[in-house]
C-alpha positions as CSV (number, residue, x, y, z in Angstrom):
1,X,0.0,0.0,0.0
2,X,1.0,3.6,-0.7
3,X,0.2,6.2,2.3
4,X,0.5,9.6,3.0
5,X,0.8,11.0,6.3
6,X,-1.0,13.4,8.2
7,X,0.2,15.1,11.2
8,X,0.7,18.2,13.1
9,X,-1.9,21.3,13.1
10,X,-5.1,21.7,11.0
11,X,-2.9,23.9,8.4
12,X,0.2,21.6,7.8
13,X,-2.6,18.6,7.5
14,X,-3.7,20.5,4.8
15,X,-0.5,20.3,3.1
16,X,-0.5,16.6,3.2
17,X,-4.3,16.5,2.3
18,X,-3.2,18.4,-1.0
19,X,0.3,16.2,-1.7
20,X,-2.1,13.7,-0.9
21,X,-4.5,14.3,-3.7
22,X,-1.8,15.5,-5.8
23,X,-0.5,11.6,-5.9
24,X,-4.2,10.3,-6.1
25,X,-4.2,12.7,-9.4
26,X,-1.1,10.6,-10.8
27,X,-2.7,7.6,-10.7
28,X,-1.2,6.0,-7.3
29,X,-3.8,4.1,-5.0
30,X,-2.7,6.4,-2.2
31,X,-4.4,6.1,1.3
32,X,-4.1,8.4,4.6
33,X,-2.5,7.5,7.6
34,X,-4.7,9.1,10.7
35,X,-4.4,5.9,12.8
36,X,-0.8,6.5,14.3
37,X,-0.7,10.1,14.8
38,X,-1.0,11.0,18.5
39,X,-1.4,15.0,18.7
40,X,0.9,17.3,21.2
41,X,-1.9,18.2,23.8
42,X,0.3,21.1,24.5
43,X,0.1,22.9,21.1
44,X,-3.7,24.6,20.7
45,X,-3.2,24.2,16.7
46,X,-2.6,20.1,16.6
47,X,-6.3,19.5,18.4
48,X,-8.4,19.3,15.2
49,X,-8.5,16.6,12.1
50,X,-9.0,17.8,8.9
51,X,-12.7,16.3,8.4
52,X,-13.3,17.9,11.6
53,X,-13.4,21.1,9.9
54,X,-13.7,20.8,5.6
55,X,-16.7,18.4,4.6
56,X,-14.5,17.8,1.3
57,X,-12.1,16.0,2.8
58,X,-12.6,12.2,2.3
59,X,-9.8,10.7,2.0
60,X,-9.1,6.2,1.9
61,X,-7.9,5.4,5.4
62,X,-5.3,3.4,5.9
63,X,-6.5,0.4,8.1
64,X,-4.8,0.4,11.5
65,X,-1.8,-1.1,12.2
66,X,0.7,0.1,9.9
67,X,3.8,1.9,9.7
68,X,4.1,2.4,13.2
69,X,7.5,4.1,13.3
70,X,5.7,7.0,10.7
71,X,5.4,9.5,13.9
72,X,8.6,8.3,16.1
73,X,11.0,11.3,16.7
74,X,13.7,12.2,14.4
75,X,16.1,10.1,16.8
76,X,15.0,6.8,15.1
77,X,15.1,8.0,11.6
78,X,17.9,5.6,11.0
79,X,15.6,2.6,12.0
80,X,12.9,4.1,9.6
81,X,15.8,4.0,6.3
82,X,16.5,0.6,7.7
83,X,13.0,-0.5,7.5
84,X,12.8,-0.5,3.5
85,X,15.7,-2.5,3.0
86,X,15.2,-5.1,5.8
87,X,11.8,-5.5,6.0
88,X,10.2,-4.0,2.2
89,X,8.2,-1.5,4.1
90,X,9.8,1.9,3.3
91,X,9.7,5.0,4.9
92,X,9.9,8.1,2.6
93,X,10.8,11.0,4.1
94,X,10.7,14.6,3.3
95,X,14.1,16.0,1.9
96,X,13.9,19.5,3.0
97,X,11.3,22.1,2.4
98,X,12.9,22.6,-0.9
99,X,10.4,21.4,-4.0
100,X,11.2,18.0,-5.6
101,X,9.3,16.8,-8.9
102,X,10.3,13.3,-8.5
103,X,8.0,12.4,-5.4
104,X,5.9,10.2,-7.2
105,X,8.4,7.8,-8.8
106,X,9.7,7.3,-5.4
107,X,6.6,5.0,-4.5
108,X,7.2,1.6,-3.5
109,X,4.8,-1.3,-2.9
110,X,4.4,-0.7,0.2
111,X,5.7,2.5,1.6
112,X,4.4,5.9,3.7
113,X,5.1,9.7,2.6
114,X,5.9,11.3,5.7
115,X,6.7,14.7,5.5
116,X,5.2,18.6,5.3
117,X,5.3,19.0,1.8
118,X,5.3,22.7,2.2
119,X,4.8,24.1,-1.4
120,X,2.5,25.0,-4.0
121,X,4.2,23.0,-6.7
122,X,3.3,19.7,-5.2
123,X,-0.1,20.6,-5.9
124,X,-0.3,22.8,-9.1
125,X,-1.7,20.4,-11.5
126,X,-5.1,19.9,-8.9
127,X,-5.5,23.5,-7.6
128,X,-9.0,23.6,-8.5
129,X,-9.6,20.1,-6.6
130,X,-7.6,21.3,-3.5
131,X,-9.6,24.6,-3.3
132,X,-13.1,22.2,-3.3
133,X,-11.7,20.0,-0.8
134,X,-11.2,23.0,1.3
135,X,-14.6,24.8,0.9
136,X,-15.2,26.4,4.1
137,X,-18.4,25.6,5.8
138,X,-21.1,28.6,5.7
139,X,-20.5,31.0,9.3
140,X,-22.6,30.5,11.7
141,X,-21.4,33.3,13.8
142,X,-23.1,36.9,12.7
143,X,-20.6,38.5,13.9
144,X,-18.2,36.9,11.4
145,X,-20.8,36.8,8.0
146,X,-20.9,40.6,9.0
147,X,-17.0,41.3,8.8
148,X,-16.6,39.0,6.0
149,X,-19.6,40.7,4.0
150,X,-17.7,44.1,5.1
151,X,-14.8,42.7,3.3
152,X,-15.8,41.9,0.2
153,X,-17.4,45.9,-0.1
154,X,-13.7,47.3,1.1
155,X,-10.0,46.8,-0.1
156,X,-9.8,44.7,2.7
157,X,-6.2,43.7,3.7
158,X,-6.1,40.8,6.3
159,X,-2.6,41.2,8.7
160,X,-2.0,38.0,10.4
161,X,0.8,37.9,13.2
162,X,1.5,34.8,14.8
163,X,3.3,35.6,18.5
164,X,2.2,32.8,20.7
165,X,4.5,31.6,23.2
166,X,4.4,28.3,21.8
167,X,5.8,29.6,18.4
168,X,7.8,32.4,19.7
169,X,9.9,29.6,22.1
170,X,10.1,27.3,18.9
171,X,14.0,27.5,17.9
172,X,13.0,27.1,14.3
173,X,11.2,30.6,14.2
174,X,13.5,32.5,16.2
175,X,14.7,35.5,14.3
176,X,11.4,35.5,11.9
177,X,8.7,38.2,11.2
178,X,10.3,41.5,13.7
179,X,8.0,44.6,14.0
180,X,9.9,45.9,10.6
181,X,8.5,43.1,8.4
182,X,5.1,44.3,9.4
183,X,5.3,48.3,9.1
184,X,7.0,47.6,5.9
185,X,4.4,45.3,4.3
186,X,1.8,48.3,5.4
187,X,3.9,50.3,3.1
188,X,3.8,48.2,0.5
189,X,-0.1,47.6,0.1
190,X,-0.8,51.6,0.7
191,X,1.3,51.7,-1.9
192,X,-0.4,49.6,-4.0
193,X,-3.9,49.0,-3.0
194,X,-6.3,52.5,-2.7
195,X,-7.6,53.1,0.7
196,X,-6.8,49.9,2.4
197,X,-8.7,48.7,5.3
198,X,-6.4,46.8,7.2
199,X,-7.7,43.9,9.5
200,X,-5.9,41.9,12.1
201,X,-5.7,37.9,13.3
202,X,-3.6,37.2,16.0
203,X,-2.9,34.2,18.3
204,X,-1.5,36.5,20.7
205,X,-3.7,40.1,20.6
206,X,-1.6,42.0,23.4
207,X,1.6,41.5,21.2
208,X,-0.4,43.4,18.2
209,X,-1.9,46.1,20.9
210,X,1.5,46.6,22.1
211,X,3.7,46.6,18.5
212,X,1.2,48.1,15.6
213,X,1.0,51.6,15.6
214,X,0.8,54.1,13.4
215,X,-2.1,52.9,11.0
216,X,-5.6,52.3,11.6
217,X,-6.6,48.2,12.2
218,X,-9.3,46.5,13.2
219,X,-8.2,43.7,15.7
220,X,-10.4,40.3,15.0
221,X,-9.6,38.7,18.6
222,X,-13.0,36.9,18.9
223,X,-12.4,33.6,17.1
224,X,-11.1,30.4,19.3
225,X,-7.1,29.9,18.9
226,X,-8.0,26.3,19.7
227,X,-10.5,23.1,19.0
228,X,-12.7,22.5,16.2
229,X,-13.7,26.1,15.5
230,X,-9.5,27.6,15.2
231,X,-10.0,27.5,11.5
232,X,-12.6,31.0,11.7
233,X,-9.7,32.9,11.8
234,X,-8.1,31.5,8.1
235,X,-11.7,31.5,6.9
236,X,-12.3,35.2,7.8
237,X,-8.9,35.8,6.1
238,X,-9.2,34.1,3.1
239,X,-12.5,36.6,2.9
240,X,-9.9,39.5,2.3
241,X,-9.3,40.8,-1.1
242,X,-5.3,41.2,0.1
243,X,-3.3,39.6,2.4
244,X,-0.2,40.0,4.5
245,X,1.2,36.7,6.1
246,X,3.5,35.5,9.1
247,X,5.8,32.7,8.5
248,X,3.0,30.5,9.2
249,X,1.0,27.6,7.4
250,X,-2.4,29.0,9.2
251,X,-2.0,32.3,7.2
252,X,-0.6,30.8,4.1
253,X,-3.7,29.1,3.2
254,X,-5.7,32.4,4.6
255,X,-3.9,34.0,1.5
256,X,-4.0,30.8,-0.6
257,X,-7.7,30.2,-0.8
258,X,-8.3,33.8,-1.4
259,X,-10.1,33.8,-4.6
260,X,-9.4,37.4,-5.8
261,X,-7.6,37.1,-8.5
262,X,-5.7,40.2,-8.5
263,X,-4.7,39.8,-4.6
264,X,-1.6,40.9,-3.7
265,X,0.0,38.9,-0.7
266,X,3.4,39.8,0.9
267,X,5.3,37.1,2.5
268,X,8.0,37.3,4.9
269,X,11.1,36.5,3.2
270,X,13.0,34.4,5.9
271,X,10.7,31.7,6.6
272,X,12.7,29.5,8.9
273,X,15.3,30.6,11.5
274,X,18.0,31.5,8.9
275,X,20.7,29.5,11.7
276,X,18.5,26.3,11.0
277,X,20.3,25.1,7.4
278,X,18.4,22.1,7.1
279,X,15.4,23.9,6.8
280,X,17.2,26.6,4.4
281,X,16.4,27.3,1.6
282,X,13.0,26.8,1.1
283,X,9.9,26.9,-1.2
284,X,7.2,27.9,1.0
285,X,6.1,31.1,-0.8
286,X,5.0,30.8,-4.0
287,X,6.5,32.8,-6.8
288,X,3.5,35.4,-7.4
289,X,3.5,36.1,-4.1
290,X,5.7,39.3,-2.9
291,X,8.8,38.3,-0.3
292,X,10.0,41.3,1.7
């Protein structure tokens, strides 16, 4: 059997969802590997499964009681290389978050993808099937139809900072997204875009209170950071005719599944703590998008 794995937050799942289908689309019998994943209670944004939240998702489980190394640390990633040679059940693990059009040929018999797969090129050729896997479901909050119906009447501009102390303590974002990325990605859209109206998602409101200044905002700090209703937030910001992102998967697909087809999105151009070189470089931000 071929698998993909899904793991981590409702954003990175959404990665593997879309490699996922990306394989399915080449004519692999792929199936998806939910069965061995045990979330990280203490991260709010691992909580939720995909189905949980998109009714397009329905993806071929993998029965139960395979690949059990797939979610082992990276301690025991030699006994996972091992495995395909010893036992003809292979491991196939991500090499880098730099884009490699060979994935598919890598397919064994029996063998699990297991990886973030962290780029848009993965899943080019079934963009339009990705975006209707990931149709939101309609708000049920008024509060939220209400901004996102305020959106679409504005040159909206969703700002999404992502300053939780469980991100901000992560060694692998250390030195990523300062208070200049921000004020000069303001610049950029007024530049751009007439009369902006600039709204803001944050997983940690006090940090934007205390750091934006200078511009008007309006601070969307209503929405759960955590269980099956976290995804409001990307929902309400893929509602934005413009986006500016934080090194974050939540925000890229806030800015990916925008539909406006002449959105302009800024990116922040070191993704990844640039001392991490494993994770450097990388392919994270598509090419239309704007890197500052």
């Amino acid at each position: 059997m071929i698998v993909v794995s899904a793991c981590a937050g409702l954003a990175n799942q959404m990665f593997q969802y879309a490699f996922y289908l990306s394989l399915k689309e080449k004519g692999l019998p792929v199936l998806w590997d939910q069965s061995n994943y045990i979330p990280n209670s203490a991260a709010t944004c691992e909580m939720v499964r995909i189905q949980d939240v998109f009714p397009g998702v329905c993806p071929d489980l993998m029965p139960e009681g395979h690949f059990r190394m797939a979610y082992w640390k990276r301690r025991w990633t030699f006994l996972k290389r091992l495995s395909g040679p010893l036992t003809g059940r292979w491991y196939l693990l991500e090499r880098g978050f730099s884009y490699h059009d060979d994935e598919a040929s890598r397919a064994k018999k029996d063998c699990i993808y297991i990886g973030s797969w962290q780029c848009e090129k993965y899943f080019a050729s079934v963009g339009q099937k990705v975006r209707e896997a990931f149709a939101f479901p309609a708000f049920t909050s008024g509060r939220n139809a209400s901004v996102a119906r305020q959106m679409a009447e504005q040159n909206s501009v969703a700002i999404h900072v992502r300053k939780g102390k469980d991100y901000t303590r992560e060694l692998l974002f250390q030195g990523t997204c300062p208070d200049e990325y921000y004020s000069r990605a303001v610049v950029y859209i007024r530049e751009r875009v007439p009369s902006p109206v600039f709204y803001v998602f944050a997983d940690n409101p006090d940090w934007v209170r205390e750091h934006f200044s200078g511009f008007e905002y309006t601070l969307v700090d209503w929405n759960p950071v955590r269980g099956k209703e976290n995804y409001l937030d990307m929902q309400l910001m893929s509602c934005a005719k413009h986006n500016i992102i934080s090194n974050s998967t939540y925000s890229w697909w806030g800015a990916w599944l925008n539909p406006n087809p002449d959105k302009v999105v800024v990116a922040p151009a070191v993704w990844f703590n640039p001392a991490m070189p494993f994770y450097n470089p990388n392919e994270v931000v598509p090419q239309s998008w704007i890197k500052l």
